[in-house]
MMTF fields as JSON, N, C-alpha, C and O atoms, coordinates in Angstrom:
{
  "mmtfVersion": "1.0.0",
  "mmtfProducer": "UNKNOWN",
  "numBonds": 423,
  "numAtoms": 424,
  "numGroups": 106,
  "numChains": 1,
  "numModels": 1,
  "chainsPerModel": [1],
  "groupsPerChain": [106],
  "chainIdList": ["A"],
  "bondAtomList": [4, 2, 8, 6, 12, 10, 16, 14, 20, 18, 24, 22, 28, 26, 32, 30, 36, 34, 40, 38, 44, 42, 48, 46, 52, 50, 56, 54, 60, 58, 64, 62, 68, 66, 72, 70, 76, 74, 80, 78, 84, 82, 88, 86, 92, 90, 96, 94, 100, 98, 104, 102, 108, 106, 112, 110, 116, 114, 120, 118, 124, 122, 128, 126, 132, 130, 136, 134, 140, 138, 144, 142, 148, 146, 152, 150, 156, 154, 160, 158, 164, 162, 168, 166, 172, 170, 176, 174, 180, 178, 184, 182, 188, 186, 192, 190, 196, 194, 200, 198, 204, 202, 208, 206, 212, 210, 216, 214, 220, 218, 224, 222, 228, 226, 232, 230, 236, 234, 240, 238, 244, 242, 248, 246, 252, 250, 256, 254, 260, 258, 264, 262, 268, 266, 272, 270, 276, 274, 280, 278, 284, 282, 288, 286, 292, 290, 296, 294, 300, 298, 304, 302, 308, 306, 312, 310, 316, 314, 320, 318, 324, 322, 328, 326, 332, 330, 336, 334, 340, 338, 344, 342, 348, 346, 352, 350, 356, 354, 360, 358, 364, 362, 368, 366, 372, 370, 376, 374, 380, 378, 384, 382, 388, 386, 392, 390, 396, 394, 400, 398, 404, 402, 408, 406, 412, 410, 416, 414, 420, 418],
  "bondOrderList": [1, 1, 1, 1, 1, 1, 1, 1, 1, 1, 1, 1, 1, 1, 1, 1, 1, 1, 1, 1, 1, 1, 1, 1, 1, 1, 1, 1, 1, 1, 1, 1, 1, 1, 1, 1, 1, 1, 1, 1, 1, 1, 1, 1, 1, 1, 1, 1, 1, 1, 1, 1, 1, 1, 1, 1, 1, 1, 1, 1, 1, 1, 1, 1, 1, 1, 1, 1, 1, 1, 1, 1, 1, 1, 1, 1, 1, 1, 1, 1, 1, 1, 1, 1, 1, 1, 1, 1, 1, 1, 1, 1, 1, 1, 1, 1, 1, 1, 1, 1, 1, 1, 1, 1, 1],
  "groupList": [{"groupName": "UNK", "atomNameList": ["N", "CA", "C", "O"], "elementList": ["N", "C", "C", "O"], "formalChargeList": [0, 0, 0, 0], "bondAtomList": [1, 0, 2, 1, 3, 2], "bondOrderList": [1, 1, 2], "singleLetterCode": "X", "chemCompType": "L-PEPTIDE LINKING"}],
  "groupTypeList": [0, 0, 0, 0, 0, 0, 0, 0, 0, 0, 0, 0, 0, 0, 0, 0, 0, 0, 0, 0, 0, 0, 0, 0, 0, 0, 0, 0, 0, 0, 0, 0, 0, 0, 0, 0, 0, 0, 0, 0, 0, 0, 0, 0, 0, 0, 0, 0, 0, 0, 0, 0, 0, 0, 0, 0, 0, 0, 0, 0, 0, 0, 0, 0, 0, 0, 0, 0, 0, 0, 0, 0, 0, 0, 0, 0, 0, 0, 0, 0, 0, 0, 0, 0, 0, 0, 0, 0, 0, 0, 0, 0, 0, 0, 0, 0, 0, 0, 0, 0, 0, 0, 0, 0, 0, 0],
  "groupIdList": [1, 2, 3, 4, 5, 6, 7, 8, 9, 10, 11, 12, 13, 14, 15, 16, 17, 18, 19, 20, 21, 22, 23, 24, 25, 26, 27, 28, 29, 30, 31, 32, 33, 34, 35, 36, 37, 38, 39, 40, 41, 42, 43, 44, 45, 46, 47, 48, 49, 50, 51, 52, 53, 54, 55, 56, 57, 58, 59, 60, 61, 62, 63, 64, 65, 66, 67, 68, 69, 70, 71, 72, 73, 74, 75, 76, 77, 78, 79, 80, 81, 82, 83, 84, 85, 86, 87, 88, 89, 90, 91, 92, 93, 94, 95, 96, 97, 98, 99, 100, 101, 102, 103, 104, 105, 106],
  "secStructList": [7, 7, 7, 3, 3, 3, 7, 1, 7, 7, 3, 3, 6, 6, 3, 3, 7, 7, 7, 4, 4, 4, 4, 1, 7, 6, 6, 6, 7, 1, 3, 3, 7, 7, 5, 7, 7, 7, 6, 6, 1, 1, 2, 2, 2, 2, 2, 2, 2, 2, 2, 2, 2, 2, 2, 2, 6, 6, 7, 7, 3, 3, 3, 3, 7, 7, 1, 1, 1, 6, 6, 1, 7, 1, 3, 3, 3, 3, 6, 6, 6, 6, 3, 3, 7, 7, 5, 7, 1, 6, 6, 4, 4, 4, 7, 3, 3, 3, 3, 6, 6, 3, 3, 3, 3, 7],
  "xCoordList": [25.807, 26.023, 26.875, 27.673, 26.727, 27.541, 28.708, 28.614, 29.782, 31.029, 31.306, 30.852, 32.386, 32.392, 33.704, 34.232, 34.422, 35.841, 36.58, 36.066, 37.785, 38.044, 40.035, 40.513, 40.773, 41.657, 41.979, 41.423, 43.041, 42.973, 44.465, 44.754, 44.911, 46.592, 46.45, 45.756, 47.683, 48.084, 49.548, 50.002, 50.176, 51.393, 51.132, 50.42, 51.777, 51.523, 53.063, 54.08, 53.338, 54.326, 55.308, 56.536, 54.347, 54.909, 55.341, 56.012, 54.97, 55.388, 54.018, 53.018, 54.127, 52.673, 51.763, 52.025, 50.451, 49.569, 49.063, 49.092, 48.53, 47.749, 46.698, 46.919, 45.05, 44.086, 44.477, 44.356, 44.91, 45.037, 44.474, 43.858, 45.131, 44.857, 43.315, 42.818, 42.583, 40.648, 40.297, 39.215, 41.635, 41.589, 41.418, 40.522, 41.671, 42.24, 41.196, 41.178, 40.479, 38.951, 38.067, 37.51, 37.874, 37.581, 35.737, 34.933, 35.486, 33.71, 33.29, 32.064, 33.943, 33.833, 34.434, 33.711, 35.677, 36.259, 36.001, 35.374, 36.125, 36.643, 37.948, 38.623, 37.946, 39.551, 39.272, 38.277, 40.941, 41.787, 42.998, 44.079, 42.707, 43.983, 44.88, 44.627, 45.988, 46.969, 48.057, 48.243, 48.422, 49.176, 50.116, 50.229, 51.323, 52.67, 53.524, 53.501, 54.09, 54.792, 55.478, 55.392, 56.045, 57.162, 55.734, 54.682, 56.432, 55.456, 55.438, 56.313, 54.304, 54.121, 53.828, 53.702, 53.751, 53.134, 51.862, 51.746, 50.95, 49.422, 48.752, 47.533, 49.499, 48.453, 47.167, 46.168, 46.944, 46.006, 44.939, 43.75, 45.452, 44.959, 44.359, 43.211, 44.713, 44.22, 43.006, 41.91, 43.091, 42.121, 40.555, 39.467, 41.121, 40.022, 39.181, 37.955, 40.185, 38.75, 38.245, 37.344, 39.054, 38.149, 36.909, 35.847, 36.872, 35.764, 34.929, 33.729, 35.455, 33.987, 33.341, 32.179, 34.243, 33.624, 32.349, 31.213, 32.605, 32.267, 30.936, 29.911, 31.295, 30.092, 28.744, 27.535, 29.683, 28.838, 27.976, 26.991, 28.144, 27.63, 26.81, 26.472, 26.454, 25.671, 26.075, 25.001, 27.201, 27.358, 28.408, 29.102, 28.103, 28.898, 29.893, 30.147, 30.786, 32.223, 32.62, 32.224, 33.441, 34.349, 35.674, 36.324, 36.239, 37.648, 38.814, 38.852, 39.73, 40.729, 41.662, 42.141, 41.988, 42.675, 44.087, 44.22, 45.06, 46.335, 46.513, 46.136, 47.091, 46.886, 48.098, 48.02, 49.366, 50.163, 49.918, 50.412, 48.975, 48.617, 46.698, 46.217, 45.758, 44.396, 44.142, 42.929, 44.868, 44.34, 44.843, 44.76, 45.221, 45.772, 45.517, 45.897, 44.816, 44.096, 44.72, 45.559, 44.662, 45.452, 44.197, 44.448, 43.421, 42.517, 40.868, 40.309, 40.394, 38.799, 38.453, 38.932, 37.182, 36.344, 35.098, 34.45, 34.604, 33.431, 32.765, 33.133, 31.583, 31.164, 30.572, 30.583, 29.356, 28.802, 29.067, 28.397, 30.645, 31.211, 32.47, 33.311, 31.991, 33.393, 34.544, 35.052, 35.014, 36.135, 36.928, 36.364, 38.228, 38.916, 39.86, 39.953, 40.592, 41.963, 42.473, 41.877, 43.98, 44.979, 46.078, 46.416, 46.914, 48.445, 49.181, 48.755, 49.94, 50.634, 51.681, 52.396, 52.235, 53.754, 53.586, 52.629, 55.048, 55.147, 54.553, 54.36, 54.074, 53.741, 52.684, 52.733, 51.579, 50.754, 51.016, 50.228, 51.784, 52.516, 53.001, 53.412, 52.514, 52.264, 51.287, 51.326, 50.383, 49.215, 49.174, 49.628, 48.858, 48.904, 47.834, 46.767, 47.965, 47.252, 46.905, 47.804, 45.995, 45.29, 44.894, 43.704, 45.696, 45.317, 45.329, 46.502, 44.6, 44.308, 44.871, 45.759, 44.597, 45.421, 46.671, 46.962, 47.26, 48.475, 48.682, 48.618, 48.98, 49.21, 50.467, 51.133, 50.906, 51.645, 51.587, 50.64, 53.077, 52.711, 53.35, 54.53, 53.048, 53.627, 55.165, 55.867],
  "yCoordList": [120.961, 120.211, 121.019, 121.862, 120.797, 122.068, 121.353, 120.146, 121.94, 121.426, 121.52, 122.436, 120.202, 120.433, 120.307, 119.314, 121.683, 121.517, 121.637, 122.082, 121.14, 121.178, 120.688, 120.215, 120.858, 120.641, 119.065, 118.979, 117.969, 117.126, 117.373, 116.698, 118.263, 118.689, 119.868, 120.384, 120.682, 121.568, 121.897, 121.083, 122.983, 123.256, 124.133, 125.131, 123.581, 124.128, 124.579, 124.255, 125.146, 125.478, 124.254, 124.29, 123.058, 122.293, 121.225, 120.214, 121.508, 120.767, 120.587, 121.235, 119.379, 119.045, 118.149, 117.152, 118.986, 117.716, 117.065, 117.497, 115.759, 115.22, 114.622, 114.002, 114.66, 114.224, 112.946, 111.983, 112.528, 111.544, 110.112, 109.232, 110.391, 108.588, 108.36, 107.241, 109.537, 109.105, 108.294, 107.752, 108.27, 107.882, 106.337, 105.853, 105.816, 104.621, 103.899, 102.685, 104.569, 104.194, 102.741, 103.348, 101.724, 101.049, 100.675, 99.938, 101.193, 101.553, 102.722, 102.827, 103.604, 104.726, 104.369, 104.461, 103.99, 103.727, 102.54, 101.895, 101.85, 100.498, 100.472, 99.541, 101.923, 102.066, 103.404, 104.127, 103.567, 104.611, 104.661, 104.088, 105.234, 105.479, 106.293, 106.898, 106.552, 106.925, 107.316, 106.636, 108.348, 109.268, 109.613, 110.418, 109.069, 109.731, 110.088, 109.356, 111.231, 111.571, 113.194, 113.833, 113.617, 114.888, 115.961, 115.697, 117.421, 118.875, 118.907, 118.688, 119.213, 119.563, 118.603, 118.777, 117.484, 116.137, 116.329, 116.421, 116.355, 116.236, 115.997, 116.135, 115.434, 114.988, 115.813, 115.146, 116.696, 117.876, 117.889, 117.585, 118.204, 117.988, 116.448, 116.532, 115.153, 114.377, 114.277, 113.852, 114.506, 114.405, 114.963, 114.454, 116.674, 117.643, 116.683, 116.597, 115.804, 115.533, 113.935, 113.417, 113.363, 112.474, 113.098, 112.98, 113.844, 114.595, 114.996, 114.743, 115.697, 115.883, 114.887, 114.917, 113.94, 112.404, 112.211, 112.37, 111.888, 111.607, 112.347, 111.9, 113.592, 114.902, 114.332, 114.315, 114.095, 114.362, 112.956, 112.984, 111.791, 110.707, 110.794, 109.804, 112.378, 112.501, 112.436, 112.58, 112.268, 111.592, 112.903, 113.511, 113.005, 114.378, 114.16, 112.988, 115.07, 114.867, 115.447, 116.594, 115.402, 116.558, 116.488, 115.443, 117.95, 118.267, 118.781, 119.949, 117.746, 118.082, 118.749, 118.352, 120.211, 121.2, 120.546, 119.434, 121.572, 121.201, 122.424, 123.552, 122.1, 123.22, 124.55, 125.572, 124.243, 125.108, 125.628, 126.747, 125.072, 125.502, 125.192, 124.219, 126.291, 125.707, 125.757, 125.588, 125.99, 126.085, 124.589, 124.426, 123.931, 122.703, 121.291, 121.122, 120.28, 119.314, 118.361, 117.727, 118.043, 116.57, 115.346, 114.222, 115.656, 114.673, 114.7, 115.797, 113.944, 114.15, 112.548, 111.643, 112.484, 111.864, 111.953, 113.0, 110.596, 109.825, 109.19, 108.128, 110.27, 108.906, 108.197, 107.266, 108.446, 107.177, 105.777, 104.772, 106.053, 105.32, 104.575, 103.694, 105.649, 105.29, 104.746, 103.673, 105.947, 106.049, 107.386, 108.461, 107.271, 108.643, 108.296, 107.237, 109.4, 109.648, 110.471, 111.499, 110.107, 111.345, 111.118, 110.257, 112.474, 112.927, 111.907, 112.058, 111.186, 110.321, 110.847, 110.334, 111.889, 112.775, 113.696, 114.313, 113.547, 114.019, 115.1, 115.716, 115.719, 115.056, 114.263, 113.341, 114.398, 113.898, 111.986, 111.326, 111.661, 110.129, 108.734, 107.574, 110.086, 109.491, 108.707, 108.161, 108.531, 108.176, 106.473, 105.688, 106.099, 104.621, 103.97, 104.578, 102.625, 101.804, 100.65, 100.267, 100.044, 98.556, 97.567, 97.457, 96.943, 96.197, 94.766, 94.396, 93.861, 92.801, 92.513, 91.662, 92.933, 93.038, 93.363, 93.365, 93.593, 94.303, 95.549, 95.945, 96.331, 97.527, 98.118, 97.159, 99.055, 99.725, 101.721, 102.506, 101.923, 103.364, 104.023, 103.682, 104.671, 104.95, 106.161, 106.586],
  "zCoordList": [147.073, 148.288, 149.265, 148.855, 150.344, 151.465, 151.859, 152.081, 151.973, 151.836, 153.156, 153.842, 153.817, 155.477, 155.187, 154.685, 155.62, 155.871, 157.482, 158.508, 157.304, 158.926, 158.946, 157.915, 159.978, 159.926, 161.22, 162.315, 160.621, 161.305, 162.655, 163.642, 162.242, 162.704, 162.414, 161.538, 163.792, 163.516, 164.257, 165.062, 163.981, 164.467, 165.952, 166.063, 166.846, 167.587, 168.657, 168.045, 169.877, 170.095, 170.57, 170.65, 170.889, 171.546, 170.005, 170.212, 168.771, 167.643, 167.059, 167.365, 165.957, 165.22, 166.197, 166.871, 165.984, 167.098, 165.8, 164.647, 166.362, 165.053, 165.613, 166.654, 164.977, 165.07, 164.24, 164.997, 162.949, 161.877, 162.178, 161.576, 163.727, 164.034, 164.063, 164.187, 163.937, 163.764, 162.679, 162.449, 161.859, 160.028, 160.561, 159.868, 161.058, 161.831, 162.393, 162.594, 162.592, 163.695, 162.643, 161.729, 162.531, 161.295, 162.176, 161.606, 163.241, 163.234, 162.338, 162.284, 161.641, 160.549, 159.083, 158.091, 159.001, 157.932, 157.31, 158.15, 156.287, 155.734, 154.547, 154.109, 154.268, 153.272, 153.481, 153.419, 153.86, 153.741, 152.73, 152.866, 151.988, 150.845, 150.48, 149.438, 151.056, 151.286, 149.597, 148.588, 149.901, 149.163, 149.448, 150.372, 148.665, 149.608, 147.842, 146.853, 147.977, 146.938, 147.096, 148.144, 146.064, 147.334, 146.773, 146.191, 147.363, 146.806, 145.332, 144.496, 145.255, 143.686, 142.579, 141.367, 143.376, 142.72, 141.788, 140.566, 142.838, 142.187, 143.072, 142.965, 144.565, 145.481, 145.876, 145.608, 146.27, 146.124, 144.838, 144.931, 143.92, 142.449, 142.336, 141.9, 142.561, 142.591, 143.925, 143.559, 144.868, 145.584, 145.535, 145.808, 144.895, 144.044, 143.306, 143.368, 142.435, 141.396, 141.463, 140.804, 142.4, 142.972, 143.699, 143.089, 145.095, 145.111, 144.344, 144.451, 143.435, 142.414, 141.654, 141.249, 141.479, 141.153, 142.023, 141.576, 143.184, 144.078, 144.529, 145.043, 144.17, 144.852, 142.917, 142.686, 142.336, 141.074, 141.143, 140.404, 141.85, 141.92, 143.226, 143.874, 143.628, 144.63, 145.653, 146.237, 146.889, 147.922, 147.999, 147.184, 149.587, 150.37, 150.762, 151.04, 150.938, 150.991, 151.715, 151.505, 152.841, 153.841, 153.706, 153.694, 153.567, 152.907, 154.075, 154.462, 154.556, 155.612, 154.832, 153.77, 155.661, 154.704, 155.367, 155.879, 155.193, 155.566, 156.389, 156.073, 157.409, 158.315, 158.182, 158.863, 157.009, 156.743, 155.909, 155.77, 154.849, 153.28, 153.319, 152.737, 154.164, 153.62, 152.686, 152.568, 151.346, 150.352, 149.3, 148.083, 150.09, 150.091, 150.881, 152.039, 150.104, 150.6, 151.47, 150.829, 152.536, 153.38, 152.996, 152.56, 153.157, 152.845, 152.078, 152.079, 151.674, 151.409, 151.457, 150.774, 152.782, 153.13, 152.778, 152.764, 152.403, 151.589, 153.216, 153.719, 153.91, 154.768, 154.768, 155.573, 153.31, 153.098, 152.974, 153.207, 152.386, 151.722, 152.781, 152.601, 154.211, 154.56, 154.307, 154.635, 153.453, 152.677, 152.685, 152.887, 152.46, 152.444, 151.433, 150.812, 151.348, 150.335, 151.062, 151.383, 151.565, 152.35, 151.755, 150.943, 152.518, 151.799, 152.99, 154.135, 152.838, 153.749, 153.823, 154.683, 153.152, 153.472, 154.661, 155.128, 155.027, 156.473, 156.645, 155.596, 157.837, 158.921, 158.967, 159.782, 158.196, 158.124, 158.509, 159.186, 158.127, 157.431, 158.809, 158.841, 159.967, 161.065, 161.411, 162.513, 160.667, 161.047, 161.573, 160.741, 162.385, 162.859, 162.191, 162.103, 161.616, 160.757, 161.46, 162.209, 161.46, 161.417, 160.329, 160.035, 159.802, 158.587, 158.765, 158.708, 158.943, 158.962, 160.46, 160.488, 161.385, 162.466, 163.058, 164.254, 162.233, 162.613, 162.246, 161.083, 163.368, 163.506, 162.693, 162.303, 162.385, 161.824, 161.665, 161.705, 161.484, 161.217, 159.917, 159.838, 159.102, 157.73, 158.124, 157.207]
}
């Protein structure tokens, strides 16, 4: 399956920009599942093999790198499924939410 990778943020001179809030969009999404825990957790490692879950049950996956570490996952999106799994630790952790109508930000 061809793997679509891409970055949602990056550092830039003026500080971190963030795309994240697209996570948010609920005409694309219906769960977003969020990960917050310090470096060296597993978050990364857990996201990997949900994906391959996921890739192995047939259904394509796109992998948001981290824009300080690409060799390090911020997120992986299911769009069939419109579904994701992200790192909710900072910066990322900005991301603005909609849940049953009320807004919020992590």
């Amino acid at each position: 399956m061809a793997k679509i990778q891409y970055f949602l943020g990056g550092n830039t001179p003026s500080g971190f920009y963030s795309l994240y809030h697209q996570l948010s969009d609920p005409e694309r999404f219906r769960a977003v599942y969020i990960i917050k825990s310090g470096p060296g957790s597993g978050k990364s490692t857990f996201m990997r093999r949900v994906e391959r879950h996921v890739q192995a049950a047939g259904l394509e996956t796109e992998q948001v790198l981290c824009s300080g570490d690409p060799d390090s996952l911020d997120g992986v999106i299911v769009p069939a499924l419109g579904a994701a799994v992200v790192d909710g630790t900072a910066p990322q952790g900005v991301v603005p939410l909609v849940h049953e109508g009320r807004s919020f930000s992590l």
